[in-house]
N, C-alpha and C positions, 0 to 999 in steps of 0.2 A: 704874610703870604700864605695864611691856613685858609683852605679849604671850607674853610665855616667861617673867616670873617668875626669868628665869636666865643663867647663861654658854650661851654652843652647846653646851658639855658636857654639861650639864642638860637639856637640850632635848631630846635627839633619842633617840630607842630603839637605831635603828641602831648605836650604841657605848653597849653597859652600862657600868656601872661609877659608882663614885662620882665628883660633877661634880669637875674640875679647878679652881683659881680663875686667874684672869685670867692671862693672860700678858705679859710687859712683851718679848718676842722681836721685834726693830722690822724687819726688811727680809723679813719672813714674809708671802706673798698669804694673803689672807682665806676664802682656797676654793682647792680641787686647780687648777693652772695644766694646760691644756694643750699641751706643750713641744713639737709640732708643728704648735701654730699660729704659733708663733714662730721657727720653721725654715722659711727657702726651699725652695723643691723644690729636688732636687739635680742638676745640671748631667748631660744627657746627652749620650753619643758624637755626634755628629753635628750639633750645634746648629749652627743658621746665624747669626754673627756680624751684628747688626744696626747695621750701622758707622756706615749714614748718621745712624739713628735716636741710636745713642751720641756719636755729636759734635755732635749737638743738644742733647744734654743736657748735654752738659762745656759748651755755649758757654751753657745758661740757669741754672747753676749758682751765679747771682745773684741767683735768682726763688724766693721763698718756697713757693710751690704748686706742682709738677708735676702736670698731669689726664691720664692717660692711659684715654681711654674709648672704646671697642667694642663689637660683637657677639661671643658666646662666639665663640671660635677663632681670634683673630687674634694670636695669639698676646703680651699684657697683661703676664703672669707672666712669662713669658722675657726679656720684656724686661727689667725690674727685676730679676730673676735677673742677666743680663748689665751692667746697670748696677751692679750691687751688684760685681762682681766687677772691673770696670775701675775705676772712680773709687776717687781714693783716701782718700776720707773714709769714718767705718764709718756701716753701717746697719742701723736697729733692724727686724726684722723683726715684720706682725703680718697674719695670712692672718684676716678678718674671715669672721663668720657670724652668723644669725639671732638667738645667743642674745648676741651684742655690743650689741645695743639693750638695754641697761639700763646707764646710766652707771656702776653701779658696776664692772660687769664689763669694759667697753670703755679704761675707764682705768685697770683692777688688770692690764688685758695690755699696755696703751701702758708703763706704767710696768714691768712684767717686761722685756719687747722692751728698754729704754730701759737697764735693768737690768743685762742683759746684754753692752753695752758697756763703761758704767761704772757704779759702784753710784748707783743713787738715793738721796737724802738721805731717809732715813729715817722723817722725818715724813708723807712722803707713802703709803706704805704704813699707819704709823700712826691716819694720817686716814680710808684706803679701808676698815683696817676697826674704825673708830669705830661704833658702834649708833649711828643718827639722824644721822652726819655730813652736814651740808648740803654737797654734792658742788661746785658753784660758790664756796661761799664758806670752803672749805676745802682742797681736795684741788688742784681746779686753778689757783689761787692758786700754791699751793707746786710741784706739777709745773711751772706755767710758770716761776716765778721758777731751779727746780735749771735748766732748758734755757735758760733766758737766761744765767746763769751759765756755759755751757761754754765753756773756751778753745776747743775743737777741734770743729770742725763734725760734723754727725750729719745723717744722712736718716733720717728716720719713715717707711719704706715701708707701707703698708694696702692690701693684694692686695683681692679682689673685695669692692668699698666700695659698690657697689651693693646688699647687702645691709643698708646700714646707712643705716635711715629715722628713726629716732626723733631729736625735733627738739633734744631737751636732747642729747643725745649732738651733734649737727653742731652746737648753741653752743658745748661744750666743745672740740671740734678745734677751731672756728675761732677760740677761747679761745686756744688751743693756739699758731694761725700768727700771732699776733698776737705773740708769747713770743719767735721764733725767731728765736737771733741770726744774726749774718751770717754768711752763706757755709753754714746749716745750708737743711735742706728737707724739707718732708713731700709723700709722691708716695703719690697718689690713683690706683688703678688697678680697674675696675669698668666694666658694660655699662653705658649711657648717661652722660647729662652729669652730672658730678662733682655728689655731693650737697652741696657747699658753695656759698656764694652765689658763683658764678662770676661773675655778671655784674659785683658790686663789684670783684673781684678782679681780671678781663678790664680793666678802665673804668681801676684804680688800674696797671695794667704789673705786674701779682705773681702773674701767672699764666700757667704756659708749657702747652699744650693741645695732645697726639697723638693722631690721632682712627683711625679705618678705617682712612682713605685713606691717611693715613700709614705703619700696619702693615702696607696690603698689600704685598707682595713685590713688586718687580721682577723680571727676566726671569734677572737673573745669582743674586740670590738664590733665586728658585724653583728654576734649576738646581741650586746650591747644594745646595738640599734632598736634591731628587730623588739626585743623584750622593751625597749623605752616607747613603743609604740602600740605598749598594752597589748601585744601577741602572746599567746602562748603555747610556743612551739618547744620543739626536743632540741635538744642539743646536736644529734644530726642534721636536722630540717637544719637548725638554723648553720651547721658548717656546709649542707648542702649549698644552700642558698648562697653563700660564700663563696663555693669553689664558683659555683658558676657566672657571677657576676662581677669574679676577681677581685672581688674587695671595691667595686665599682661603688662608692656612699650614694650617687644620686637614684642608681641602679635600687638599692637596698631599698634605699629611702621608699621609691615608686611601689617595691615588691610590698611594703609594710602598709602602703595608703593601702593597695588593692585586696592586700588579703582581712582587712578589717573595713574592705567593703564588701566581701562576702565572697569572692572570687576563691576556687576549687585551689588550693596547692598545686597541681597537676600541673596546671596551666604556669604559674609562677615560675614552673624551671626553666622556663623557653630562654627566659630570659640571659642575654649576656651582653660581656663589658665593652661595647661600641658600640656609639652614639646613633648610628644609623639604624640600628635595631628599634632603639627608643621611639623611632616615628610611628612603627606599629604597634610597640607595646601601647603607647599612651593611647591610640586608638583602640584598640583592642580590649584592654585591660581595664586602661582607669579612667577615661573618658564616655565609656559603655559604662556605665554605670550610674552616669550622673544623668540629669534630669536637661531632657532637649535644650532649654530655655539658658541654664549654667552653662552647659560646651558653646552655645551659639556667646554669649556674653563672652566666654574667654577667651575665643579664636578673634571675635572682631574689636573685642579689647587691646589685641597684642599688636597692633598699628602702634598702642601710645606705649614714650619711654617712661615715662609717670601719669598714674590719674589718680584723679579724688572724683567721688560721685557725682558731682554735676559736670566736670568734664565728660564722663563715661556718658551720663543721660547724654546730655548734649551728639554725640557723637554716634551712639548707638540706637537715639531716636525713644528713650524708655523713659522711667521712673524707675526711683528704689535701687539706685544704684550703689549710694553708701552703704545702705543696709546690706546688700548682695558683696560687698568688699569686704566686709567685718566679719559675714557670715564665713565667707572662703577664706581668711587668715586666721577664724579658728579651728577650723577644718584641715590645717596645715598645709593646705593647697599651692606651695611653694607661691605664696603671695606675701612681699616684703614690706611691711610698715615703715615709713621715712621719715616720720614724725611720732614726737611721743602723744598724739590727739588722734594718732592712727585717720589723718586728712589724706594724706599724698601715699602712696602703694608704687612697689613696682613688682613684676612677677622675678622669678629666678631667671638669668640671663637664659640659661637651656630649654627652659620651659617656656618660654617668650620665641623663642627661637622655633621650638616645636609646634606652640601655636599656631603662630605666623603661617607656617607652612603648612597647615591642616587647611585655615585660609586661605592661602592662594588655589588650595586642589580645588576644595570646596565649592569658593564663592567666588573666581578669578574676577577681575575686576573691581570686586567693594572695595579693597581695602583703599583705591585710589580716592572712593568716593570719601570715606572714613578719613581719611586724613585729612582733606581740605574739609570737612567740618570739623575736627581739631585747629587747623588753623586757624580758622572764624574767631572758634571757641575762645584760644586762645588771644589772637586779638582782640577781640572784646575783653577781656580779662585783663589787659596789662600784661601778659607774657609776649610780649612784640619777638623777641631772639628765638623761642620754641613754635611762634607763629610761621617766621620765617624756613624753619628747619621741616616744619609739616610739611609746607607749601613746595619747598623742593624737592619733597618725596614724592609727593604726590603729582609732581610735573605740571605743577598749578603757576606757570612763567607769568601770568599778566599778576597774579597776588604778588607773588615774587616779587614783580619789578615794582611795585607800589608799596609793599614795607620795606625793601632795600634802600627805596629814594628817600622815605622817614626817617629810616632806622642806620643810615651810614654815619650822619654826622654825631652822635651822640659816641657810636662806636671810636671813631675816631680819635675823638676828644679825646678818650680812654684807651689809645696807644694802642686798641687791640685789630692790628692793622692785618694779621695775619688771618684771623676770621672774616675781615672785609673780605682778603684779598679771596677767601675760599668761596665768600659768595657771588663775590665778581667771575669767578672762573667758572665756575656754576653757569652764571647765566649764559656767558660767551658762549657754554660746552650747549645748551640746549634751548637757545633762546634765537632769535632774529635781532639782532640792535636796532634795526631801522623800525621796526615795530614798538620800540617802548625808547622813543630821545630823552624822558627826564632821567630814566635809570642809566643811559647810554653819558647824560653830558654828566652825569656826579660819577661816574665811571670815569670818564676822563679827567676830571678834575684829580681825584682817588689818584689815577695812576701818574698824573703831571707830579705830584706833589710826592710821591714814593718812589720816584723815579723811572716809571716803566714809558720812555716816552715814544716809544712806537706804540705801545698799547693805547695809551694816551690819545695820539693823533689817530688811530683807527676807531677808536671808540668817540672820538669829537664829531669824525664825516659820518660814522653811522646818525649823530643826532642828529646833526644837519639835513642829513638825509631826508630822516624822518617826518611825519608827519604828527605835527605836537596834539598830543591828548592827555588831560592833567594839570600839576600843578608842583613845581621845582620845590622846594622844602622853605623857600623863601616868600612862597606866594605866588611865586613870578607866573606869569602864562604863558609867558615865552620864553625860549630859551637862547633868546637872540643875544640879551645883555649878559648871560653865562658864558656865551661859545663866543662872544668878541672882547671880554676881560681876559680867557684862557689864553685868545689868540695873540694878544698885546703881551703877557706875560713870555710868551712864546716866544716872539719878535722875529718870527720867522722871515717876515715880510720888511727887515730892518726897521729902523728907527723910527721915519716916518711912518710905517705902517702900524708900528706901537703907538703913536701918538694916534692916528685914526680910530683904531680899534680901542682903547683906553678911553678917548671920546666918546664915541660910539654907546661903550657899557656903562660910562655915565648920565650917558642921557636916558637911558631905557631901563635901569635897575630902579625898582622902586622906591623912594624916601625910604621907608621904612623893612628894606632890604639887608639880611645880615651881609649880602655882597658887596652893599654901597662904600660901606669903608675899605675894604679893600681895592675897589674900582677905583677910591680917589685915591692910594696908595699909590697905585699902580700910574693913573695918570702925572701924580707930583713924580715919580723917579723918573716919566720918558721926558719932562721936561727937565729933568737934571742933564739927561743924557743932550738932551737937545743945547743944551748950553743957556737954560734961561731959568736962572737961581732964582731972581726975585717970583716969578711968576709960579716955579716948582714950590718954593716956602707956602707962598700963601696954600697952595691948595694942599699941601702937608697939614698945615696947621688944621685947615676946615678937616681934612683925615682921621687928624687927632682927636678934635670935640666928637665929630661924628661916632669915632672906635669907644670913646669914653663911656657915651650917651647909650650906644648899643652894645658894651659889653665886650666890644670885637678886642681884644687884647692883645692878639700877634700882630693885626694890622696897626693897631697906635704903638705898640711895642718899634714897631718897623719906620712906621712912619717917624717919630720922635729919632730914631738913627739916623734918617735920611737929613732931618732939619739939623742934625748935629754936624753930620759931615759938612752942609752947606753953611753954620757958621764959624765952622773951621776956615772954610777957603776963603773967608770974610775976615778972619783972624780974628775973630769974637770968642774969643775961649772963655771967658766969664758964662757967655750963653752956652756953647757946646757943653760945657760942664754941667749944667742949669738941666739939660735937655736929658743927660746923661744918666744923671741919679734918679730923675723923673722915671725912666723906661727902669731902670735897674729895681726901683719900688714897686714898677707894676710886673717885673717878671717876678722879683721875689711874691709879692700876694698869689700872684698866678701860675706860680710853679710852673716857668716854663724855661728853665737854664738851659733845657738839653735839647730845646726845637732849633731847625735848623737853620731858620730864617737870622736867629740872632747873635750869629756870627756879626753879624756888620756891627751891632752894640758894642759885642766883646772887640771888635776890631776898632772902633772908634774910643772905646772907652780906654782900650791901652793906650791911647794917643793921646789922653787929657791926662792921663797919670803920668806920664812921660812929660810931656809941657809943666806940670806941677813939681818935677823930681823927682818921682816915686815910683822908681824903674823897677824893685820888686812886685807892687802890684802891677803895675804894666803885667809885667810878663806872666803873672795870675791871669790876664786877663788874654794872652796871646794863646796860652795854653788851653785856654778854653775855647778860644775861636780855632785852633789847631783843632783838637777832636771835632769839630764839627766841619770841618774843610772839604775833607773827599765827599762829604754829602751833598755840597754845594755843587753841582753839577753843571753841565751846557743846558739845561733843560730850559733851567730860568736866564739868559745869558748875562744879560744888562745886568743885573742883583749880582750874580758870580763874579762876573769882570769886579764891578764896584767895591767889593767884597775883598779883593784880593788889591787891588790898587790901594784899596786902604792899609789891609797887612803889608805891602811892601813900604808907604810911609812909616809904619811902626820900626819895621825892622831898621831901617836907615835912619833914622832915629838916634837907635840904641847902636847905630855903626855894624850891624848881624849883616852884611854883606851878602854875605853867599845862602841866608837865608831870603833876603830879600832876591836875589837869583832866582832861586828856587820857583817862590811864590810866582814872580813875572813871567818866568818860562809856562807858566800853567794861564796865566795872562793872554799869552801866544796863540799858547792854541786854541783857547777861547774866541780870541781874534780872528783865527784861521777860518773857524767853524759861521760866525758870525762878525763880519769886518764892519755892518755899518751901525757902529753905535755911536755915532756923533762923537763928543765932544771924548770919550772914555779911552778913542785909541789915541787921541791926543794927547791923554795925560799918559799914556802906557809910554809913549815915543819919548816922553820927558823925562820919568822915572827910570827909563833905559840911559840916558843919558850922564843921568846921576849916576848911576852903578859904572857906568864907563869911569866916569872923574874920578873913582872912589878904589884903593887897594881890595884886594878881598882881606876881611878877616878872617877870626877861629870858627870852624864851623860850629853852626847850631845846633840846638834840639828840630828847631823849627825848619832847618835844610832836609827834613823827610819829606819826599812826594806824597802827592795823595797816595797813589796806590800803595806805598809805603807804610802810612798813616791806617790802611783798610787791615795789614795784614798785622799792625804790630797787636791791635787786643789778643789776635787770634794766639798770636805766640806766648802769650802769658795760659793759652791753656794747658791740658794733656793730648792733643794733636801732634800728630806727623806733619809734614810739610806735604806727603798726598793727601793727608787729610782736610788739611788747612786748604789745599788749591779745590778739592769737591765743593767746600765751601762757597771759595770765589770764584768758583768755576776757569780756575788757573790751573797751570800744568804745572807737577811738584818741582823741577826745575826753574820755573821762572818764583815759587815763592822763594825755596834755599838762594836765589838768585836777589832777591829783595832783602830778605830774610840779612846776608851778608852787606849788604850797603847799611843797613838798620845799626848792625853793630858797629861798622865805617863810622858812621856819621856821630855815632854816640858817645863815642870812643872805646867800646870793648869790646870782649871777645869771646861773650857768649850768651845761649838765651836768656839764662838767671840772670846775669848780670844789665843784660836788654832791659828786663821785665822792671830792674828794678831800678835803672836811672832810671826809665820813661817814669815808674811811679815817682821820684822825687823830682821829675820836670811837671809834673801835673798831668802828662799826657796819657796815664793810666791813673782811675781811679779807684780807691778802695783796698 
């Protein structure tokens, strides 16, 4: 039931060729790493040794957290630069940014950075790029568990972490500092107070804190500066200089370009320590001075977050643009080398910042023009994800909507859902949907499939809406066999209208369609639902060659469940078995344990272990379809119903009673929501009947409700139970409310003790 029908291979236009199948390659990132965010800037001539600051850190070198937080320019980066280079434990480098708010991305670079020391245990990679891996109960489990494992201590450095807001992301660091054996550290460096919960930390002694005041320079270090930039000034000039910039470094730094470019002292005392000043000194001072042709180059440079010279031509309309980049990095021209070939540059955040805005006074308007030839640039290049990023700056919505509809499925693949989900909200916020249907129906598909299903169905009427111009990622030219697969999934229209629609997108999805095996998915389950097994089998089967043949993995994964459960009601268990290990081979090659479609394997598969004896792995296998349960929604109805209908078989089974209770009542309201699913409420009415005939037993692990099931990872954190309900946007009363049936049910009587049957029921991993 994936939205791509495929491997990444299959998916994307961008690389033709026929799809690839899975690969079993384990310490491979899931998407292109960028290897200069994981390089420190490189030490330059003249740096002022920040000694007092460094023996602060060798004497807190006890303390789990370093915060080093300031205003741009007090120099943040250098210090961890210099601390990296004295202490003598290693440190994993990771220069954060905007597109690091997406869990998966922020932890496929903690773990490269981490990498790079020593190898990472394999399975964490692994995990990052699982389709559907549930990232807390997966990924950081095992990255914390390799860093608690290390003999030899490590620093996590994270340069400007003030970019990094997103809430599941600071759970997973502070996942992270919980992990970290002795004597290791992660050093938080970013303009304001550190976005980890400081105050626990501050309260608990596990947190050492360098603020401004700290950074600022003293009188010998300012000198310092001054004299490392080949001045030769008095000893008052340079405490002058000092008093008045307050020990400001980037301040100092500015005063030293200008006065060794010939500027009068007189003028240098203007100077002081806030940043809003700095817009006219840079004008004033050190930009008067340089040659028309250089200020024009740096202000419409300052558009891009990285360039190398032929991006800059490209975009600026020149020649000699490497040369002009090499020239100003030995000029000290606050321009940052990101490779050791000195290819890729970025300027000093402040001074990109200061740029910028000399640009907007200047030239109002270019810079929009300037970034959609970045984007170009960039597309044509292979940087498809910084194409995208230009192109929303630039409010370039038709580029937009045309690398979004290339560039989703691959994203996807790669779990990093929360960057879709930022470009999707992107477009909603500045776009017309009915204007762009192929971005609008892979929007709905995007939101069917992560659950957002109002969004979902407003973004399906927009494409309908629409008037089609383009071409869907599959070729397709229409979007008719996309929005009558979505709607059959849907089943809004009941049973019959699933089988209409399921028809409908098999006749109109091309042969050679990553949608087609899912279409025939889709159509073999409404014939289950219809009551007509022989007829559902066969077109399973065609499902299955079809998913093989193109690579489509979730849909043969799915489909092969569906032909299982049909030779179960056939009482064919030699074949349901057959069927069983079959799908279990291709998620293991394809690393897809944790997606959510295949609950119904793990539910079916408990059911052949049970038939065989072997009522321990059964319940391996229950506990896995458990974690994936509350994800299984009304969205998809038909697939949920059938999904649970089969865990209530398991449970009854093994005589779990009031498990099997459980599961049904969630059956109901499924039913409630969606009554005409043919033949499914007939098996629900039967299965109720059973549980009548039947005493209840001892309660189970498995008698947790979904919503039950949503909040228990949560409680294995450092959360409140208000914190926990911001989460799931519950009110802290009804979680302490759940929170206590959690322990009811488990038998104990408190959260350590929660956290840790659930870990010995398999229902928390790692």
């Amino acid at each position: 039931m994936a939205i791509d029908g495929g491997g990444a291979e299959a998916m994307t236009t961008a690389r033709p060729g026929p799809p690839r199948k899975p690969s079993g390659r384990p310490r491979r990132p899931a998407f292109p790493i960028l290897e200069s965010k994981l390089t420190p800037p490189f030490r330059r001539d003249g740096m002022v040794p920040r000694t007092g600051l460094l023996d602060r850190l060798d004497d807190a070198s006890g303390v789990p957290v370093v915060a080093v937080a300031a205003p741009p320019g007090y120099g943040k980066t250098t210090l961890l630069v210099q601390w990296a280079e004295r202490d003598p434990r290693r440190f994993a480098w990771l220069s954060l940014d905007g597109r690091d708010n997406d869990p998966v991305v922020l932890l496929t670079y903690i773990a490269a950075a981490l990498d790079r020391l020593e190898p990472v245990d394999p399975s964490v990679f692994r995990a990052l790029g699982s389709l559907g891996a549930p990232v807390s109960g997966t990924v950081v489990p095992r990255l914390a568990s390799w860093l608690a494992s290390r003999a030899q201590p490590v620093v996590l450095a994270l340069d400007d972490a003030h970019l990094l807001h997103d809430p599941e992301c600071l759970d997973h660091l502070a996942a992270l500092v919980e992990h970290l054996p002795p004597g290791s550290q992660l050093a938080i460096a970013g303009r304001g107070e550190s976005p980890l919960a400081v105050a626990r930390l501050r309260a608990e002694g596990r947190l050492e804190e360098i603020g401004a005041q700290d950074l600022a320079m003293d009188r010998q270090e300012s000198a310092a500066l001054l004299r490392g930039a080949e001045l030769d000034l008095s000893e008052a000039r340079c405490a002058e200089l000092s008093r008045r910039t307050e020990g400001w470094p980037v301040a100092l730094y500015l005063a030293a370009l200008s006065l060794k470019m010939g500027q009068t002292e007189r003028g240098e005392i203007a100077l002081v320590g806030d940043d809003r000043f700095l817009v006219d000194y840079l004008q004033s001072v050190l930009l008067s001075r340089l040659p028309w042709e250089t200020i024009s180059f740096l202000t419409r440079s300052s558009v891009l977050e990285r360039m190398c010279g032929p991006l800059c031509d490209a975009v600026l309309g020149r020649e000699g643009s490497t040369e002009l980049l090499e020239s100003l990095e030995r000029s000290n021209l606050l321009l940052i080398p990101l490779d050791r070939r000195r290819r890729w540059y970025r300027y000093h955040h402040l001074f990109r910042e200061l740029l910028r805005a000399k640009l907007e006074r200047g030239e109002p308007g270019l810079a929009r023009e300037l970034l959609v030839r970045a984007a170009v640039w960039c597309e044509h290049n292979g940087h498809h994800e910084a194409a995208i990023e230009y192109a929303m700056e630039a409010g370039d919505t038709d580029r937009v909507a045309r690398l979004v509809v290339h560039g989703t499925f691959p994203l996807y693949q790669t779990g990093r859902y929360a960057t879709l989900q930022r470009w999707f909200d992107w477009f909603d916020e500045h776009a017309e949907l009915g204007r762009h249907p192929p971005v609008a129906m892979v929007g709905a598909w995007f939101h069917l499939v992560v659950g957002h299903l109002a969004a979902s169905d407003r973004w399906a009427e927009a494409a309908e809406r629409g008037a089609f111009k383009g071409r869907l990622p599959d070729g397709s030219t229409s979007i008719e066999g996309w929005a009558a697969l979505r709607r059959a999934l849907r089943c809004a229209d009941g049973l019959a209208g699933m089988l209409r629609d399921a028809e409908l997108a098999e006749r109109l999805l091309p042969a050679d369609s990553m949608m087609r095996a899912p279409a025939l998915l889709v159509l073999g389950m409404a014939h289950v639902g219809a009551g007509a097994p022989r007829r559902a089998d066969a077109i399973l089967a065609e499902a299955v060659e079809v998913a093989e043949d193109a690579g489509a993995t979730v849909a043969g994964v799915d489909a092969l469940a569906e032909r299982a459960v049909l030779a179960m009601a056939r009482d064919d268990w030699r074949e349901a078995e057959l069927l069983v290990e079959r799908a279990r081979s291709v998620i293991r090659e394809a690393r897809l344990d944790d997606y959510v479609t295949t609950i119904l394997l793990y539910s079916v598969a408990a059911r052949v272990e049970i038939a065989r004896a072997k009522v321990e792995p059964a319940h391996e296998q229950l506990a896995r379809a458990q974690r994936l349960r509350p994800e299984m929604t009304h969205a998809i109805p038909l697939y949920a119903v059938q999904t649970r209908l089969e865990l209530v078989r398991a449970y009854l089974a093994l005589t779990d009673v009031t498990s099997a209770r459980t599961v049904l009542r969630e059956v109901d309201d499924l039913l409630r929501r969606q009554p005409d699913l043919g033949v499914l409420r007939d098996q629900a009415a039967e299965l109720h009947a059973q549980l009548d005939a039947m005493r209840a037993e001892v309660i189970g692990a498995s008698a947790l409700t979904a919503a039950e099931l949503r909040v228990l990872p949560l409680l294995a954190t450092h959360h409140s139970f208000r914190e926990i309900g911001e989460r799931l946007h519950l009110s802290p009363h009804t979680v302490k409310t759940q929170a206590i049936a959690i322990y009811r049910k488990l038998g104990v009587s408190s959260r350590s003790q929660a956290i840790q049957h659930a870990h010995d029921l398999g229902l928390l991993v790692g």
